[in-house]
C-alpha positions in Angstrom: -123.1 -129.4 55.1 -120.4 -129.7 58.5 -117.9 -131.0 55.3 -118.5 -127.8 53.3 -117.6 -126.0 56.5 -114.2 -127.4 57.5 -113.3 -127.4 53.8 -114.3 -123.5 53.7 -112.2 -123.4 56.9 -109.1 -125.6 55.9 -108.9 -123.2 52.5 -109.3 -120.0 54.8 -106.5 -121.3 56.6 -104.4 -122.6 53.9 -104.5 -118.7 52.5 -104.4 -117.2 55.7 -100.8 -118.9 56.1 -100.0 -118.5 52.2 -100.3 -114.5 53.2 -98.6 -114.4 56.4 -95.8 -116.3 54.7 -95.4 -113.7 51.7 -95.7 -110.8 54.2 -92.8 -112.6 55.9 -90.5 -112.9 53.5 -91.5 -109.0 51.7 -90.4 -108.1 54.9 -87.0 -109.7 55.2 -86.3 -108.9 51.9 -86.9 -104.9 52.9 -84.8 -105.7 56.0 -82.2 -106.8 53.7 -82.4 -103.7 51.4 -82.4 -101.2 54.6 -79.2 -103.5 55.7 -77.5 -103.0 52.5 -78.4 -99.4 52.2 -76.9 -98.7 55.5 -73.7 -100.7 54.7 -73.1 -98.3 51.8 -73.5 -95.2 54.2 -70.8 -97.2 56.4 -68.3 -97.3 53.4 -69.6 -93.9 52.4 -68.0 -93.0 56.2 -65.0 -95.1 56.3 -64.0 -93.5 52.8 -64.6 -89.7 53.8 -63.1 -90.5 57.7 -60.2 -92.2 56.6 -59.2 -90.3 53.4 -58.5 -87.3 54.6 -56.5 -89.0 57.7 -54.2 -91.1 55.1 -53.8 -87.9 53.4 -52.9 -86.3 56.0 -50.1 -88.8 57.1 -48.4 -88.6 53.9 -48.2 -85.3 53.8 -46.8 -85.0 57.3 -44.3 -87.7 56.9 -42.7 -87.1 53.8 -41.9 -83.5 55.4 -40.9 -84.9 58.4 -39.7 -88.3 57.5 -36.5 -88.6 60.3 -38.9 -86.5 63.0 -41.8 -89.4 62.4 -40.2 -92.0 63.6 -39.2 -90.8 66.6 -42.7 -88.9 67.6 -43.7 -92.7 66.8 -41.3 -94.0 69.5 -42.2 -91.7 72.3 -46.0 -91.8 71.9 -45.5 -95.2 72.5 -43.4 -95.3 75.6 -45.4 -92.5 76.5 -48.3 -94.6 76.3 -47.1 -98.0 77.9 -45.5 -96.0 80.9 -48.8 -95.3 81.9 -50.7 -98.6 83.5 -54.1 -96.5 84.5 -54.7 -93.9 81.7 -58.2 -92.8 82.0 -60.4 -93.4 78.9 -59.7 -89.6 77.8 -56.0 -89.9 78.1 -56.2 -93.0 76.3 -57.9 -91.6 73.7 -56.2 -88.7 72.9 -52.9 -91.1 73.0 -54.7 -93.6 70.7 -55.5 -90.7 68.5 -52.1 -89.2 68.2 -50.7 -92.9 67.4 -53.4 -93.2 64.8 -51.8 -90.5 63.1 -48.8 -92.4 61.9 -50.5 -95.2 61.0 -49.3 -95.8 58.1 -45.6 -95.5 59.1 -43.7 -99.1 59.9 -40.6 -98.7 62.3 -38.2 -100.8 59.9 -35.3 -97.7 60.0 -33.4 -97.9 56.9 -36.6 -98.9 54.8 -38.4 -95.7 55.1 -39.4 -93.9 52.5 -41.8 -91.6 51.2 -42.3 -93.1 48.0 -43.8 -96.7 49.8 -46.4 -94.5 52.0 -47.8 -93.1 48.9 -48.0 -96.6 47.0 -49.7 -97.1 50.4 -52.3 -94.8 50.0 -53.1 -95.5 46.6 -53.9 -99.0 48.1 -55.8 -98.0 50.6 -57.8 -95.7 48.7 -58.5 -98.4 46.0 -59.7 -100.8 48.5 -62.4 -98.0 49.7 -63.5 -97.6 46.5 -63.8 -101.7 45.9 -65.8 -101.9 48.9 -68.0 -99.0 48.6 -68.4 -100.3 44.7 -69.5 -103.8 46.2 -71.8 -102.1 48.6 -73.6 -100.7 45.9 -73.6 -104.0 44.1 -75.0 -105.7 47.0 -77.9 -103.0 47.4 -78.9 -103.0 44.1 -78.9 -106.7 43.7 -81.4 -106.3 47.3 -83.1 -104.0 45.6 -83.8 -105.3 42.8 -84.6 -108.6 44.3 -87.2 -107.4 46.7 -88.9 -105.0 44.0 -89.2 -108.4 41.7 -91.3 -109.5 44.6 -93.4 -106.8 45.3 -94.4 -106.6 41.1 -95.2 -111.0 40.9 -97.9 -112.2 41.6 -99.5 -113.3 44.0 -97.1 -111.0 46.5 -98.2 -108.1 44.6 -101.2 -108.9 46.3 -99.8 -109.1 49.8 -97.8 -105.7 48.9 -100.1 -104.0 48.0 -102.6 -104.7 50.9 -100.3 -103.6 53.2 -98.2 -101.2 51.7 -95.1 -101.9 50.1 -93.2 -99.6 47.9 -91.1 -99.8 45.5 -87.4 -98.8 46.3 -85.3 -97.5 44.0 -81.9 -98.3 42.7 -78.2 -96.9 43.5 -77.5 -94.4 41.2 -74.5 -91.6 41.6 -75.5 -88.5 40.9 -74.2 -86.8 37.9 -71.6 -84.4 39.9 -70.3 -87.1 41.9 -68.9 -89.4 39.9 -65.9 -88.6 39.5 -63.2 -89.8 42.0 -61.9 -87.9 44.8 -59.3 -85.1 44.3 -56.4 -85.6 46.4 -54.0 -83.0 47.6 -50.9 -83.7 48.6 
């Protein structure tokens, strides 16, 4: 009768681990999806923050091409003149130098046509990125759903509530690529 006992209590054991190891891993695999989801609202950012600020750049320098490099060359001695700029005037510096960033101080070389092959680079690496983003989440996704569904972690899911998540999907309307105006 005490064997029947500690075998009743090694098997409630045995499952009592089995279950806290399949809650475990359900968890680190929605962990992983809420990582990956996040990491396409961080591409989602960099693309709409950094678009219209390329844009923006070519537009002002091939107008001002001569006058560009020379606003360059004073916000910079501007900016190394002063030893103890407070964060704000740093800042605003930084932000005004940020604005030709995609101007190189080679002087005969410039020209308008390179900064827009520029932005067509940098705008097709967003896109890669943000397109691998999506990749990655579905791939999460799909791989933490897979669990949730099998058995015996439907079990586990299901007795403490996991749900399904759904997969990356662009909405009809937004598709297409961004418009740019130059």
């Amino acid at each position: 009768m005490e064997n029947i006992i500690y075998i009743i209590l090694a098997v409630l054991l045995v499952v009592i681990l089995v279950i806290l190891a399949m809650y475990n891993r359900l968890v680190r695999l929605h962990n992983r999806v809420k990582k990956a989801k996040a990491n396409i609202e961080i591409s989602l950012n960099k693309r709409f923050d950094l678009i219209p600020n390329i844009v923006e750049c070519v537009k002002g320098y091939s107008k001002h091409e001569s006058s560009t490099l020379k606003d360059i060359v004073e916000l910079r001695s501007e900016y190394n003149k002063h030893e103890n700029l407070n964060i704000h005037e740093a800042e605003k510096m930084n932000n005004s130098l940020t604005k030709y960033l995609a101007i190189i101080e080679s002087y005969p070389n410039l020209k308008a046509n390179t900064e827009y092959l520029s932005l067509q680079e940098k705008l097709s690496k967003i896109e890669d990125e943000l397109a691998y983003a999506r990749r990655y989440y579905n791939s999460e996704v799909t791989s933490y759903n897979t669990s949730i569904e099998t058995v015996p972690s439907n079990i586990v899911a299901s007795m403490f509530a996991f749900k399904k998540c759904d997969l990356f999907q662009i909405e009809a309307d937004k598709k297409d690529n961004i418009k740019v105006k130059l």
